[in-house]
C-alpha positions as CSV (number, residue, x, y, z in Angstrom):
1,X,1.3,-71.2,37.4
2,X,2.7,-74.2,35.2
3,X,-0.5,-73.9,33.2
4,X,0.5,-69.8,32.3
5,X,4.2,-71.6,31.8
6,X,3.4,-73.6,29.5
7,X,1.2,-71.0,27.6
8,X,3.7,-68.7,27.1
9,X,6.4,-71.2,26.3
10,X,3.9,-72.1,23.0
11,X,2.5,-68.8,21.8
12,X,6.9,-67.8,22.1
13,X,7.4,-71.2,19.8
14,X,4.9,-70.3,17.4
15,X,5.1,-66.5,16.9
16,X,8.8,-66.4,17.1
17,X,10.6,-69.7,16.9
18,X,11.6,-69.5,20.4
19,X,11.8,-72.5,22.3
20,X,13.1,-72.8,25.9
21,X,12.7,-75.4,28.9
22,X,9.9,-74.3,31.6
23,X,11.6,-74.1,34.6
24,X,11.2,-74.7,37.8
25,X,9.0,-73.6,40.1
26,X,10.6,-71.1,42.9
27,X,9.7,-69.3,46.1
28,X,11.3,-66.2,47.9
29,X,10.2,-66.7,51.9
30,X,10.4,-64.0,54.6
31,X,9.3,-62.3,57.8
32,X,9.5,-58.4,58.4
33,X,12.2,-58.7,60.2
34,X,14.6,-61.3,59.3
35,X,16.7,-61.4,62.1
36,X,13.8,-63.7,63.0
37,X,13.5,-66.1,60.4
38,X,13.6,-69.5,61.7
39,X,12.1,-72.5,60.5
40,X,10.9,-73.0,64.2
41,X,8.2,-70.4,63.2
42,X,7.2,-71.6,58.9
43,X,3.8,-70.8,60.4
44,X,4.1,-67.2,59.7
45,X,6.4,-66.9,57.1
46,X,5.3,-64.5,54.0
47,X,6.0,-65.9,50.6
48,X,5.8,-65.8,46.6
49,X,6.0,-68.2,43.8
50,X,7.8,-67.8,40.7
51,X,8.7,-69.3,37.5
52,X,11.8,-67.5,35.9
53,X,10.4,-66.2,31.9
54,X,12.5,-65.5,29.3
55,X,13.3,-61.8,28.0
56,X,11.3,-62.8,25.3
57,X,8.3,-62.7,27.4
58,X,6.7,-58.8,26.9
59,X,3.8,-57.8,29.3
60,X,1.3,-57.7,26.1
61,X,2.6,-61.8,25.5
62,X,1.6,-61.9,29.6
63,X,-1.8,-60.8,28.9
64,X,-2.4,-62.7,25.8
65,X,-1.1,-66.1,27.6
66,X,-3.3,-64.8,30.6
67,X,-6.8,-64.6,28.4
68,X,-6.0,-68.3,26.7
69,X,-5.2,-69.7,30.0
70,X,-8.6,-68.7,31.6
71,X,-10.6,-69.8,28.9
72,X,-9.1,-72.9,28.6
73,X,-8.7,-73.9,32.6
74,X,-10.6,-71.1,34.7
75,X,-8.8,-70.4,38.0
76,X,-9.5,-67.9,40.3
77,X,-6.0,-67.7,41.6
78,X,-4.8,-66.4,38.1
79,X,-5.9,-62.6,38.9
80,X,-2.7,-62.8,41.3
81,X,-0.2,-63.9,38.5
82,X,2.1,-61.0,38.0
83,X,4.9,-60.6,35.4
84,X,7.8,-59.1,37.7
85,X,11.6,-58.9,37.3
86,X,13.9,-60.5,40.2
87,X,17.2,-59.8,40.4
88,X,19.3,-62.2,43.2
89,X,22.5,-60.4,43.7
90,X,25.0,-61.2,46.2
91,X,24.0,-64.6,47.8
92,X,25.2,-67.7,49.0
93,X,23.1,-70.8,48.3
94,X,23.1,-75.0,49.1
95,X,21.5,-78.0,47.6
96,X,21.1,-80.7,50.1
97,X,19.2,-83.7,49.4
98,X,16.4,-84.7,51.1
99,X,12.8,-83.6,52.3
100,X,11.5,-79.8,52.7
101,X,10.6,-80.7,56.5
102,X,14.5,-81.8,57.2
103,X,16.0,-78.4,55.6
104,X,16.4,-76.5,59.2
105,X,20.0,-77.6,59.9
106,X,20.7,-76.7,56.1
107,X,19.6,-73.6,56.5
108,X,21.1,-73.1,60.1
109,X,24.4,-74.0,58.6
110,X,23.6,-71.6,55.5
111,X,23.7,-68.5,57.7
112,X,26.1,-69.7,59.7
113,X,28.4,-69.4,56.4
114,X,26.8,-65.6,55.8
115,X,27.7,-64.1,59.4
116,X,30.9,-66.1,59.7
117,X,32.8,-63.6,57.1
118,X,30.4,-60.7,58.5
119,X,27.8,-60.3,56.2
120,X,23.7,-60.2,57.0
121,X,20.8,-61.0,55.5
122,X,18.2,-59.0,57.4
123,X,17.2,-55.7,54.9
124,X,13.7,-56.2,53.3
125,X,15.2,-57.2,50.6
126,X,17.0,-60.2,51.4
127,X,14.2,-63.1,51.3
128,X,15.2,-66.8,51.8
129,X,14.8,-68.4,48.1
130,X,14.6,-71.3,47.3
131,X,14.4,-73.4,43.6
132,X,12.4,-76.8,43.6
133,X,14.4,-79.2,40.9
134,X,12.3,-81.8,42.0
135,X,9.1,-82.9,41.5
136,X,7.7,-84.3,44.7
137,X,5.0,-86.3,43.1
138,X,8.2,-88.5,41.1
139,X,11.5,-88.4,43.1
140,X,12.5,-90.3,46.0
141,X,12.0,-88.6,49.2
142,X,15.5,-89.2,50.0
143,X,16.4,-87.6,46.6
144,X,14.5,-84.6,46.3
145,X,17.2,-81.6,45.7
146,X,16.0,-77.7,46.2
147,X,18.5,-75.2,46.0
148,X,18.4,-73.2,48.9
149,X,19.8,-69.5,48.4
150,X,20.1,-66.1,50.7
151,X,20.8,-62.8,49.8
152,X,23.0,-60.7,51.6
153,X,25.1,-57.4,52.4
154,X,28.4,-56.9,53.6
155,X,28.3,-55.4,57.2
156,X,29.5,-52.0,57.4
């Protein structure tokens, strides 16, 4: 993914003077029905990895970055890069500090903060997202910070 990044962040910079920071890498984590999302049960959580593009960034730039990518580094897990939009909407989101493993009372206090009000986060739509701003292989364990965000609706 950071190799189809970087691509695209260079063929923007010389075909159109646009220059931007890579960011980081996200994922968007789930179950089919998330009135059952735990982290008692990461086992058989869903998920998707993203890296947020600018709207610079046109499907035919995709496909372009896509070909020079392969050539260059061959990877059989770049026929499942996609070029999608997200939107987040209403959410509520946290950055603690600290390891991924130690995030369960985070998160347990994170939708403890949705229902209090009365809102819910169990439509298909409303995955648990989360944004790495650390890289694990530099930071301090006790250091790392993710930003951990949930969508949600108003109970009506």
């Amino acid at each position: 993914m950071y190799a189809m990044a970087y691509a695209l962040k260079f063929l923007l910079k010389k075909e159109q003077e646009v220059d931007y920071v890579v960011m980081p890498l996200e994922g968007l984590w789930w179950v089919p029905d998330m009135r059952e999302f735990s982290v008692e049960h990461k086992g058989v959580w869903l998920w998707k990895m993203m890296i947020a593009q600018p709207e610079e960034v046109t499907a035919a730039l995709f496909e372009r970055a896509c070909a020079q990518v392969q050539r260059k580094k061959p990877s059989p897990a770049q026929a499942a890069l996609r070029l999608q939009r997200f939107r987040v909407g209403l959410a509520a989101q946290i950055m603690p500090l600290g390891l991924y493993a130690a995030e369960g009372p985070t998160i347990a206090r994170l939708h403890a903060f949705i229902r209090e009000p009365g809102y819910a986060f169990d439509g298909t739509e409303q995955k648990h997202h989360e944004i790495y701003l650390s890289d694990p292989r530099r930071a301090a364990p006790e250091k790392m910070r993710t930003v951990i965000r949930q969508s949600m609706t108003p109970i009506v």
